[in-house]
C-alpha positions in Angstrom: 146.2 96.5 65.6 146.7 100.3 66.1 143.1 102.7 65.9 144.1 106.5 64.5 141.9 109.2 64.4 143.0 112.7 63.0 141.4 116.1 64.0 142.6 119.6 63.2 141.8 119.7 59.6 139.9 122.8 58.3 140.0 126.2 56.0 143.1 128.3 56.6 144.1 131.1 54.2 147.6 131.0 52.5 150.2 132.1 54.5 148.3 130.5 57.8 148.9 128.1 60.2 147.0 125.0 61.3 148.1 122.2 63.5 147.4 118.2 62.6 146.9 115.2 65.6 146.8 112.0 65.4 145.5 110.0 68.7 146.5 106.7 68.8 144.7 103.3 70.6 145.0 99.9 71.0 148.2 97.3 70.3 151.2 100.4 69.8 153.6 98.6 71.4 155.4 97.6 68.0 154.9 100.6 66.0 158.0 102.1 64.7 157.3 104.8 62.5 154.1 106.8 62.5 153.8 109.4 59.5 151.3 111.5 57.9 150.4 111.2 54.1 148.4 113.5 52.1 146.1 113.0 48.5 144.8 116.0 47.0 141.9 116.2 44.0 143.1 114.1 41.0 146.4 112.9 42.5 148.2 110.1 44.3 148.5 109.7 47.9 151.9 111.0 48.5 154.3 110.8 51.8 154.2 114.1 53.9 156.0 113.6 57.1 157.4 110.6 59.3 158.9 109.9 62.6 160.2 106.9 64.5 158.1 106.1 67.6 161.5 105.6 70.1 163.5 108.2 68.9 161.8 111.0 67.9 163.7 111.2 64.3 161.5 112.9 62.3 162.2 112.9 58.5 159.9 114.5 55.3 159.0 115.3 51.7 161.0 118.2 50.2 158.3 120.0 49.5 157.0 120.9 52.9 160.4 121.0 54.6 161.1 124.4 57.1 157.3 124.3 57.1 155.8 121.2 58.8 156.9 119.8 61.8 156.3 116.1 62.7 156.4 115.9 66.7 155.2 113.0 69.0 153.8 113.1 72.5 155.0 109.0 73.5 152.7 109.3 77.0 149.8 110.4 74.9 150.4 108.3 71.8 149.6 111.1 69.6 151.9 112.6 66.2 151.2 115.9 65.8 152.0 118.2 62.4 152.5 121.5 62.6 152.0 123.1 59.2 152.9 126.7 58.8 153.2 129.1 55.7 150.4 126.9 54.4 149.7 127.1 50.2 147.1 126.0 48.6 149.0 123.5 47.3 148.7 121.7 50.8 145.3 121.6 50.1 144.5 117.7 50.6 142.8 115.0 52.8 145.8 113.9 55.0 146.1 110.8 57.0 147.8 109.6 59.8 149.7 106.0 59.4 151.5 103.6 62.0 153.9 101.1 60.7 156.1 97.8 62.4 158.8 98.3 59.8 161.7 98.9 61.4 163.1 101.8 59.1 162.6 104.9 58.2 159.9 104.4 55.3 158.2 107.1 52.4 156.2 103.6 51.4 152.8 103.8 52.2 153.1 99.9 52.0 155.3 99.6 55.4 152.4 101.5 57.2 149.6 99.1 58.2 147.7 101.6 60.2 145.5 104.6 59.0 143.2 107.1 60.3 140.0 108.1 58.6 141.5 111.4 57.1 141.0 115.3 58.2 140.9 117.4 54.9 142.6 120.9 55.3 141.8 123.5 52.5 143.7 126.1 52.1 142.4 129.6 50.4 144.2 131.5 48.2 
């Protein structure tokens, strides 16, 4: 079992700049993919942002793409997310995931692992 905690999350204007991490404990040793998922007021959790533990391959949602970064720090088991240009349309609670499923997955069913949830608001 994988522990995630989030931090980072707070009230940024639009246009601004605000950078996610997750810290990661416990039995990582088979997590593939770690990712970062998002659910804003009266919508769905959707996919944000993943990346495969051994190689680094991040992959995300087309609607944050050339503005979020997914990174991993492998000594620190931490997944960072850079998010810049921020709209306050990013406004949501978002959550950091860990998953064994040995793809690249969007599913928030492959991901067995989640943090408690940092909410970033973003002002117009």
């Amino acid at each position: 079992q994988v522990q995630l905690v989030e931090s980072g999350g707070g009230l940024v204007q639009a246009g601004g700049s605000l950078r996610l991490s997750c810290a990661a404990s416990g039995r990582t040793g088979s997590t593939y993919t770690m990712g970062w998922f998002r659910q804003a007021p009266g919508k769905e959790r959707e996919f944000v942002a993943g990346i495969t533990w051994s190689s680094g391959s991040p992959y995300y949602t087309d609607s944050v793409k050339g503005r979020f970064t997914i990174s991993r720090d492998s000594a620190k088991n931490t997944v960072y997310l850079q998010m810049n240009s921020l709209k306050p349309e990013d406004t949501a609670v978002y959550y950091c995931a860990a998953g064994t499923y040995p793809f690249m997955t969007r599913s928030q069913m492959n991901f067995g692992s989640w943090g408690q949830g940092t909410q970033v608001t973003v002002s117009s």
